[in-house]
N, C-alpha and C positions, 0 to 999 in steps of 0.2 A: 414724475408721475402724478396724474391727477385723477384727485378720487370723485365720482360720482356716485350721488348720494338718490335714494328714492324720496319724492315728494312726502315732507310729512305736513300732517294739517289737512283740512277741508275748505273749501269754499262754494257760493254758489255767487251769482253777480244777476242782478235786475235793476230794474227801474221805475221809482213811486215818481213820478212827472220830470220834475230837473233834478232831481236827487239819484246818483248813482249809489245804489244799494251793494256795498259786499257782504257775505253775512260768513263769515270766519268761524272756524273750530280751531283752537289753538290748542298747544304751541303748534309753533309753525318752523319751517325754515328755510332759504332762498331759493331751493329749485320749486317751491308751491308759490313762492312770489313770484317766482317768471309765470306759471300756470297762470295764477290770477291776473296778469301782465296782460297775457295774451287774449285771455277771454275779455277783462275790462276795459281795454285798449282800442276797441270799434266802437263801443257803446260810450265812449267820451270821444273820442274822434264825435263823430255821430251827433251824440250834443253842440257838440262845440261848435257845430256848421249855422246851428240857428239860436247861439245864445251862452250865456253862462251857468252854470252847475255845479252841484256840491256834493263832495265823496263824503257818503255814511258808512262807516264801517261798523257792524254787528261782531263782537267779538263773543264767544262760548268758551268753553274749557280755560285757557288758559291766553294770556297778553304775551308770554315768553315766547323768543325768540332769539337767535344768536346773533350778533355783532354783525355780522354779514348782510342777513336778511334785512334785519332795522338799518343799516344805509343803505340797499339797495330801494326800499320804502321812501328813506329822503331823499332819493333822486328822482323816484316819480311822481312824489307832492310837486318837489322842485318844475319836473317836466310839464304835469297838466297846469298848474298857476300859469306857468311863463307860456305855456302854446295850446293848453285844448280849454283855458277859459274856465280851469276850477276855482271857482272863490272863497270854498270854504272846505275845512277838513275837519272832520268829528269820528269822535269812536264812542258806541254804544258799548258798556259794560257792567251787568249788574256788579253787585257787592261781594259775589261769591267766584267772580272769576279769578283765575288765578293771579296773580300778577297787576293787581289793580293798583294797588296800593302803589307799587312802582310806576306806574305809566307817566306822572310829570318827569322826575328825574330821569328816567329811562326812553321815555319820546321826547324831551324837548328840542334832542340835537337834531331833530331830522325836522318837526314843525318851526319855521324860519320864519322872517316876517312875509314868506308868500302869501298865505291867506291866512285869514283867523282860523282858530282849531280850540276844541275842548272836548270836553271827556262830559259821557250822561247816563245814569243810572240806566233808562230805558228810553224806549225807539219815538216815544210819545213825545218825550223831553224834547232830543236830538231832532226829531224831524220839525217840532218847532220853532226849536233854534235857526235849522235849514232855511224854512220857509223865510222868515225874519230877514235872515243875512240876503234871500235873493230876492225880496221885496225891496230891499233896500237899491238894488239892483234896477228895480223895476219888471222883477219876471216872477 
């Protein structure tokens, strides 16, 4: 027997120019990862037709998440690197989110050498870092 579970966590998904925007209320857990799947998944398609792009993630409340969701996560870095042309992965977290503290030990298994990735206090930092990595690009 299998249990289904109700989406926990929020999200919303946009776009500051090549920077795909997700902005997260956490915890979270793997059927709100399909959700964001499904909505994020045209808008990198989409990208990907005229060039390369870099996933921002805005995290709130909390970075926790259960074992399940965090590798379902590393198979879609894994998937946009290798097919929709992401070259870069960051997550936005102030100081007070929950689970900051753990995010190298706790993300590293799923950030691989697909693209570069790091962690940024706020959205000013991270989105310059963005820019940076797809100049380097040429975009």
């Amino acid at each position: 027997m299998m249990t289904t579970f109700q989406a926990h966590g929020e999200f919303k998904v946009r776009l500051d120019g090549r920077i795909l925007v997700s902005e997260v209320d956490g915890p979270w857990n793997k059927e709100m990862v399909v959700q964001w799947m499904r909505a994020a998944s045209p808008v990198a398609r989409s990208l990907a037709e005229t060039g390369p792009h870099i996933a921002l993630t805005i995290v709130t409340g909390s970075l926790l998440c259960p074992p399940e969701a965090l590798t379902m996560l590393g198979q879609v870095i894994h998937h946009t690197a290798a097919r929709l042309q992401c070259i870069g992965n960051l997550v936005v977290a102030a100081d007070g989110v929950e689970g900051r503290a753990l995010f190298t030990p706790m993300y590293a298994r799923i950030y691989t050498a697909d693209t570069p990735h790091d962690l940024f206090p706020d959205y000013e930092s991270g989105k310059a870092w963005a820019l940076a990595v797809l100049a380097e690009k040429g975009f």
